[in-house]
C-alpha positions in Angstrom: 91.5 92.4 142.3 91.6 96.3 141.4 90.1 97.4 138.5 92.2 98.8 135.5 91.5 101.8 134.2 91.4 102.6 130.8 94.5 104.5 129.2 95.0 107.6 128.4 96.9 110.4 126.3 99.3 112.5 128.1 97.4 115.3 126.1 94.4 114.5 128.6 96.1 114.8 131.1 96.1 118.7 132.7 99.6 120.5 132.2 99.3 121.6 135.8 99.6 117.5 137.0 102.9 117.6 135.2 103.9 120.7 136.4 102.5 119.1 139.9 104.5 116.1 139.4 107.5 117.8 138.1 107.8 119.6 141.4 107.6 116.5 143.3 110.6 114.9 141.6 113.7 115.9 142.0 115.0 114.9 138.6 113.7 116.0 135.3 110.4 115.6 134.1 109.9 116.0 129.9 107.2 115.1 127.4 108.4 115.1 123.3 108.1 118.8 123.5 110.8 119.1 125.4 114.8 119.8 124.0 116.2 116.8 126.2 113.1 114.2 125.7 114.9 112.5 122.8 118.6 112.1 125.2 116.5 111.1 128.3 114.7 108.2 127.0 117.7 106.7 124.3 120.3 104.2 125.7 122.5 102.2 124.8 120.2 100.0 121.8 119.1 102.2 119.0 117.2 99.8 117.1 114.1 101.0 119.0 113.2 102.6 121.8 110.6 103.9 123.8 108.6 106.9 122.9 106.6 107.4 126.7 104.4 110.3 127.1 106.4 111.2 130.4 110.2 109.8 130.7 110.8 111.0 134.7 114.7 110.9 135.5 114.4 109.7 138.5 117.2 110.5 140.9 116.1 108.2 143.8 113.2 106.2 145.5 111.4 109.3 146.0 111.2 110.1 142.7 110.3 106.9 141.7 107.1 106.3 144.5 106.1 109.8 142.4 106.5 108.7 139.0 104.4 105.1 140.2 102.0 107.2 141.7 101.1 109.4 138.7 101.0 106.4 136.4 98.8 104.5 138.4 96.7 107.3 139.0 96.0 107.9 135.1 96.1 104.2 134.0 99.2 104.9 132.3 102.0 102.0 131.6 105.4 101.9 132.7 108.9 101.6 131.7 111.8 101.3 132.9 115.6 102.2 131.7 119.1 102.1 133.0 121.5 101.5 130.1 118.5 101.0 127.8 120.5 97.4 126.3 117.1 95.6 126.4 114.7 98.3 124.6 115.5 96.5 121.2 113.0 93.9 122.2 110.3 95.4 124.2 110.2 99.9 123.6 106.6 100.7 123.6 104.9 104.1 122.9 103.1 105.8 125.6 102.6 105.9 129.6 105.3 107.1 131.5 109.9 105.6 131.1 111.4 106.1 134.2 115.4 106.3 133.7 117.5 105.2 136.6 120.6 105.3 135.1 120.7 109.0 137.7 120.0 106.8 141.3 124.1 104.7 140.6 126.1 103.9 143.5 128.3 100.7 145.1 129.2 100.0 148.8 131.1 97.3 149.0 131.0 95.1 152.4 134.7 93.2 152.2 134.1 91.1 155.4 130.4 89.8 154.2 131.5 89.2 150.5 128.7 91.7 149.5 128.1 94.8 147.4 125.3 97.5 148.2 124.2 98.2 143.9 122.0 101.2 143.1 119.7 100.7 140.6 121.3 102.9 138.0 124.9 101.7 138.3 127.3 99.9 135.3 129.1 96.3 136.3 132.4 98.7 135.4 131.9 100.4 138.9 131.4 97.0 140.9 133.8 95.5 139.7 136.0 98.6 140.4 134.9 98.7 144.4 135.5 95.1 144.9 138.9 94.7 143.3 140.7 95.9 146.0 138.9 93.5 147.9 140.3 90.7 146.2 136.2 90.1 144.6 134.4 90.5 142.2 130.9 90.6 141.1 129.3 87.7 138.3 129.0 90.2 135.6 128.8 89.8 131.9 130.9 90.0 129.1 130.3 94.0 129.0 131.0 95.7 132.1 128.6 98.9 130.4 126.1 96.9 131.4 123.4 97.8 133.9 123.6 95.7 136.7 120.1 95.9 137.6 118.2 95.2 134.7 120.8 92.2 133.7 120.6 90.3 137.2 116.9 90.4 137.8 116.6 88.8 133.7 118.8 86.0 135.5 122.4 87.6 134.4 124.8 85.0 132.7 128.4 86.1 133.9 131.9 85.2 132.6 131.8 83.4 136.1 128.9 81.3 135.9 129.7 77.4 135.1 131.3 78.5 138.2 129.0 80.2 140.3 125.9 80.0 139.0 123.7 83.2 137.8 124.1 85.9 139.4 120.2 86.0 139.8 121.0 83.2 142.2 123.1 85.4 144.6 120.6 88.1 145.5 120.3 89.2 149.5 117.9 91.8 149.1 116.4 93.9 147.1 114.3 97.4 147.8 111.2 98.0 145.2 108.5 100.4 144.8 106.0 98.1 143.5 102.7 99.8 141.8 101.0 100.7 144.8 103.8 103.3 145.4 105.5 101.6 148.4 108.8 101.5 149.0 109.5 97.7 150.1 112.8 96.2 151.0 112.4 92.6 150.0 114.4 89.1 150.8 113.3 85.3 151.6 112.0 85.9 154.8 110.0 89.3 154.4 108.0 89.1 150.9 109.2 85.1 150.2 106.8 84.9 146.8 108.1 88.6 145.7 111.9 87.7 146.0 111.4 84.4 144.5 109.5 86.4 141.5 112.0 89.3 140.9 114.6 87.6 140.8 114.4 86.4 137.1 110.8 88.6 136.9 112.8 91.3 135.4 110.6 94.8 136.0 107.1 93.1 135.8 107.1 93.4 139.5 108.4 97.1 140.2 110.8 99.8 140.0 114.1 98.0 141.7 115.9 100.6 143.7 119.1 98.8 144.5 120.1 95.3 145.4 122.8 93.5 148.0 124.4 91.0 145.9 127.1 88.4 146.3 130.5 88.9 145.6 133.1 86.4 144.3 137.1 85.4 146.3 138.2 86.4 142.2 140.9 88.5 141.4 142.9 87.0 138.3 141.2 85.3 135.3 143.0 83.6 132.6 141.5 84.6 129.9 141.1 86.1 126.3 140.6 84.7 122.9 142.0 82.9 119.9 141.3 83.9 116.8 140.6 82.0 113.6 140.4 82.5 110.0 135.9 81.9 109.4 137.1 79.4 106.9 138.1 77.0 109.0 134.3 77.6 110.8 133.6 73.5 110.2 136.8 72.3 111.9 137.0 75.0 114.7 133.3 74.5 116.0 133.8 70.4 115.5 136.9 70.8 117.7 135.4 73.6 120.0 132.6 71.2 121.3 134.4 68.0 121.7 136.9 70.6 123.9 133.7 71.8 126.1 132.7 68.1 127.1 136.6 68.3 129.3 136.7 70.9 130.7 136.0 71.7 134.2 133.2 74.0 135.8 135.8 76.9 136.3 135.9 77.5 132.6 133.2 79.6 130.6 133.4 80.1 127.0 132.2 81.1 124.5 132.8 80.9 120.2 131.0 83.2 117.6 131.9 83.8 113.9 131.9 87.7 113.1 131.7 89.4 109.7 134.0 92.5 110.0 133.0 95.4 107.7 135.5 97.0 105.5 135.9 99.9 108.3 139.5 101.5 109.3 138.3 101.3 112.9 139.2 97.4 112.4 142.5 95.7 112.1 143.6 95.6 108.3 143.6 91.8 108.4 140.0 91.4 109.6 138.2 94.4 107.6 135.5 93.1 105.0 136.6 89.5 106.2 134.8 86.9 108.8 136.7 85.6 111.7 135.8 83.0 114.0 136.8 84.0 118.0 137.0 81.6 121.1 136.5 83.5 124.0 137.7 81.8 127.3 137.3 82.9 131.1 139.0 80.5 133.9 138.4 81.0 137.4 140.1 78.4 139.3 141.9 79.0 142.9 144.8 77.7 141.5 145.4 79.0 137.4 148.3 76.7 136.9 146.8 74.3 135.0 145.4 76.8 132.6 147.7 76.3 129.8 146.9 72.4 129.5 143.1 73.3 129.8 143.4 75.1 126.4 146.3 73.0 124.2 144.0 71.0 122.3 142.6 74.6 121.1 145.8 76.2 120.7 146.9 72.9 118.3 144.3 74.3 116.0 146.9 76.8 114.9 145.1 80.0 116.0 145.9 83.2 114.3 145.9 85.4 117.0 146.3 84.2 121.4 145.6 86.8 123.6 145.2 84.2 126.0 146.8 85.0 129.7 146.4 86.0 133.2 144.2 89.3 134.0 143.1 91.1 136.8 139.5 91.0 136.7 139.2 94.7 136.3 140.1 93.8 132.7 137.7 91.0 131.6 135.9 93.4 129.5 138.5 92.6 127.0 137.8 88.9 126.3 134.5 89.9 124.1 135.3 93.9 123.6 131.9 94.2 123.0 131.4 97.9 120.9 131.0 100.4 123.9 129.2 102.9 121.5 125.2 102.8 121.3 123.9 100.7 117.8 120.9 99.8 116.1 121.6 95.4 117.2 118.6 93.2 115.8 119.1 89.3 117.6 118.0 86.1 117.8 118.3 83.6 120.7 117.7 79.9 121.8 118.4 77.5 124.2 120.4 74.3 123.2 121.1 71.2 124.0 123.9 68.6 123.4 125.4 69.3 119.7 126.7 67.1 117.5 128.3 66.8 113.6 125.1 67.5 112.3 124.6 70.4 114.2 128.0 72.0 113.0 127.1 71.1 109.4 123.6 72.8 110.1 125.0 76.0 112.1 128.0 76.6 109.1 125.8 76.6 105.7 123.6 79.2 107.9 126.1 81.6 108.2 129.1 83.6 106.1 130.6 82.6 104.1 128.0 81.1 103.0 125.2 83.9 103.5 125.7 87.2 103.8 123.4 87.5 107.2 123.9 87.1 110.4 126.7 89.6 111.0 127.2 87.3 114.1 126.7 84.0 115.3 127.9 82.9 118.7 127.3 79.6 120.9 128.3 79.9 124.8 128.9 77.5 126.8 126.3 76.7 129.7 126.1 74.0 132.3 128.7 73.7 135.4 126.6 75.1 137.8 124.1 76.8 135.6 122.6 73.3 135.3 122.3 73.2 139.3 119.4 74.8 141.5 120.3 77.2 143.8 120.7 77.8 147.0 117.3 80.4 147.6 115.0 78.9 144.8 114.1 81.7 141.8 111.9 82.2 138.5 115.0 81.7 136.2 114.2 78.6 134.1 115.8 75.5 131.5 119.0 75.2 133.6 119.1 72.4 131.6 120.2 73.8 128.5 123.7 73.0 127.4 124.3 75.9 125.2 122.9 79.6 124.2 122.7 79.9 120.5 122.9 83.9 119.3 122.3 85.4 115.9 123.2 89.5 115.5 123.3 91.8 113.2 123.4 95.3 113.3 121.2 97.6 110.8 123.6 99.8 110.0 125.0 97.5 107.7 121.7 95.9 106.7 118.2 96.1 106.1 115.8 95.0 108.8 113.8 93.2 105.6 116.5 91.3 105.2 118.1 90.7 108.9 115.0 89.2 110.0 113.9 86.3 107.5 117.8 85.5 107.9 117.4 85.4 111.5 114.0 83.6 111.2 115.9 80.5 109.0 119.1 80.3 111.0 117.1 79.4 114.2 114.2 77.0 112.7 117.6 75.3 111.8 118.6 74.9 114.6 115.3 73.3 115.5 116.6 69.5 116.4 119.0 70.7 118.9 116.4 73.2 120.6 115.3 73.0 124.1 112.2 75.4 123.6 113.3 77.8 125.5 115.4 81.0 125.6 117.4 83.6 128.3 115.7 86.7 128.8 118.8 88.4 129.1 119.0 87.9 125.5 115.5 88.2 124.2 115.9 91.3 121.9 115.2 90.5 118.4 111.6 90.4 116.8 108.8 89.5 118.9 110.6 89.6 121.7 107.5 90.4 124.0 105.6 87.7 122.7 108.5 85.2 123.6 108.5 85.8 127.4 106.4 82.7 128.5 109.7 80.8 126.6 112.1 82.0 129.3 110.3 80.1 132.2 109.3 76.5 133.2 105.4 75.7 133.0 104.6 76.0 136.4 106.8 78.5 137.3 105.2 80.9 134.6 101.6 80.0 135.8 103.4 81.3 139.9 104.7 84.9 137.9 101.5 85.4 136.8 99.8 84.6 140.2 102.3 86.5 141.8 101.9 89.3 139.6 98.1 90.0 140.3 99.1 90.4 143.6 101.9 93.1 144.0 100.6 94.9 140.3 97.4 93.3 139.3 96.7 96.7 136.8 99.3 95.5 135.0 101.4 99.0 135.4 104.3 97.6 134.8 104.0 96.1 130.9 106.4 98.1 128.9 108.7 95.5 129.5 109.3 91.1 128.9 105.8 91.5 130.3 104.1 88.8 132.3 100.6 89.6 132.7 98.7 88.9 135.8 96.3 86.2 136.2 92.7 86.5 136.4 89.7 84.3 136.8 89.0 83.9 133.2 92.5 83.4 133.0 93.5 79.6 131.6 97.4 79.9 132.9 95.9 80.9 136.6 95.6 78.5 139.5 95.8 79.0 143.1 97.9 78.7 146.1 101.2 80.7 145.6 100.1 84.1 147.0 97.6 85.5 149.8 
């Protein structure tokens, strides 16, 4: 194993190295001294970010073999950003951020049921290529999102009790891992790598683009119904007797939101807290849509925006805020909930208490709960629900958000499955939470595969997995040569 060597401030470095690697990257190259430092490394999470030493826009795989190079060559740390969603959870100072969001592009292959995704490309511009195709890709519920950075965390779409995650329908993927090659990886060619990235998120490399699966959807039926947050103890109750019927086509999702008194919201919602079910239903036949959801439209919603979409408009089932925020969140893993739970989960939340600004429960299983077809790191398929808590610091101090946040999930304790997405892993201590996304012995394999393809540990500003070592008491053998 290579030895690391120690870090270093960018002020050791010689100007004339980053002048040197300036003229090797096509994109910009900018330290804190420079006018566009502060726009190059923020995205869309303002909560925190990362304050590098270097932040190298990359512009393509050239630039990013460059940017690898230099780090590795100084025993500096890496980063890496496309929409910057994730940054809440894991910005670190130092080393060198290199943004992708510059290296975007789609080709869509109709006939193969593939896309061709560059690593700085939004799910919006997928799903834009493929609609005309009669596809679509397994996005989330915002289609701002960076499609690279969200698949390789595992990537829980609206599609998934259908599909699966979209983690589970990577073809290939090119990486410049820290030894600054360029390696186009799938099953057959680097069979521990592939297995390892996807649901590794960056600990592995700088992921140039992947070929990804696309999905025979056009139409959802879909959108929400909307109820008054005092009626939070019936509507949950009903909510998850209503999920134990319904078939693997259907995702959903319910959350409780506290609307601040802003004009930017409806007048009926503003300073008020509403509770939302959002539904997506892919079916090949949608007919039967309307029975799926009676039981929840006999609840006497307040609002139905419930009806058949093209897919190039799923974005507006959630509507998630497509403006940058300061978002501090909390995330576990559930499993089967019962009366207890709902009494648990309402007293936690407003009314009641003033924090979280949001609580939200999705709906897992279908095939979430099923291996897939090219094995991968993403773990606890056997969780029946994702449990979030969010609040945004805008309206509230982060001495207050967290404790709230802190007693809202150790009461949700019974119901835990220990473990959480890393998709969602944003709040405090995030980086310290990583082993939670993964199974035992597939965390002890990350860690083996790790000291293989970036045994320095380059790549740790990030959900980092650190390689193992001999002293090392999660290492064992076998997985790698």
């Amino acid at each position: 194993m290579s030895s690391v060597k120690p870090p270093v401030e960018v002020a050791d470095i010689d100007a004339a190295e980053i002048a040197a690697l300036a003229a090797r990257v096509k994109g910009p190259v900018l330290t804190s001294a420079d006018e566009d430092y502060d726009a190059e490394r923020t995205g869309y999470q303002l909560a925190r970010r990362h304050r590098p030493d270097l932040v190298v826009g990359a512009t393509g795989a050239a630039d990013v073999q460059a940017a690898v190079a230099f780090a590795t060559g100084h025993g500096l740390p890496m980063a890496v950003q496309g929409t910057g969603h994730a940054s809440a959870g894991i910005a670190g100072s130092g080393g060198v951020l290199i943004n992708t969001s510059r290296i975007a592009g789609v080709r869509v292959n109709a006939e193969a049921g593939t896309a061709w995704v560059a690593a700085g490309t939004r799910w919006d511009q997928v799903i834009h290529e493929a609609a005309p195709a009669g596809l679509a890709p397994l996005s989330g519920s915002y289609p701002g999102l960076g499609v690279v950075g969200y698949t390789l965390a595992g990537g829980l779409s609206l599609l998934s009790r259908r599909y699966g995650y979209a983690a589970d329908h990577v073809r290939s993927l090119d990486v410049v891992t820290s030894d600054g090659r360029l390696r186009h990886v799938t099953v057959d060619s680097d069979p521990d790598l592939f297995w390892a990235l996807r649901g590794g998120r960056d600990n592995f490399g700088v992921v140039i683009g992947i070929e990804i699966d696309l999905m025979p959807v056009g139409t959802l039926y879909c959108g929400g119904l909307q109820f008054p947050g005092e009626r939070a103890a019936e509507v949950l109750a009903a909510y998850l007797d209503w999920t134990a019927t319904v078939p693997d086509g259907l995702s959903s999702s319910i959350a409780q939101m506290s609307y601040p008194d802003a004009p930017v919201f409806p007048p009926e919602l503003r300073g008020r807290e509403a509770l939302h079910i959002r539904i997506a239903y892919s079916a090949d036949v949608l007919a039967d849509a309307d029975r799926l959801v009676a039981p929840l439209r006999a609840l006497g919603p307040t609002d139905d925006t419930l009806r058949e979409l093209p897919y190039t408009e799923a974005g507006s089932i959630y509507n998630d805020p497509p403006f940058p925020g300061s978002i501090e969140a909390g995330t576990a893993l559930l499993g089967e909930l019962d009366a207890d739970a709902v009494r648990v989960i309402c007293a936690e939340v407003p009314p009641q208490t003033v924090l979280p600004h949001l609580f939200e429960l999705r709906h897992l299983g279908g095939r979430l709960a099923h291996p897939p077809a090219v094995a991968n790191a993403v773990g606890h398929r056997d969780a029946r629900f994702l449990f979030n808590v969010v609040s945004r610091r805008e309206r509230a101090d982060i001495a207050e958000i967290r404790p709230a946040h802190r007693r809202i999930l150790d009461a949700v304790a019974p119901w835990r499955t220990g473990g959480r997405l890393l998709n969602f892993m944003n709040g405090e201590d995030a980086g310290a939470q990583v082993r939670s996304a993964y199974d035992p012995a597939d965390y002890r394999r990350l860690t083996e595969i790790k000291a293989v393809y970036d045994p320095g540990n380059t790549f740790r500003l990030n959900h980092n997995i650190p390689p193992a070592g001999p002293l090392d008491p999660e290492a064992s053998s076998g997985y790698c040569d």
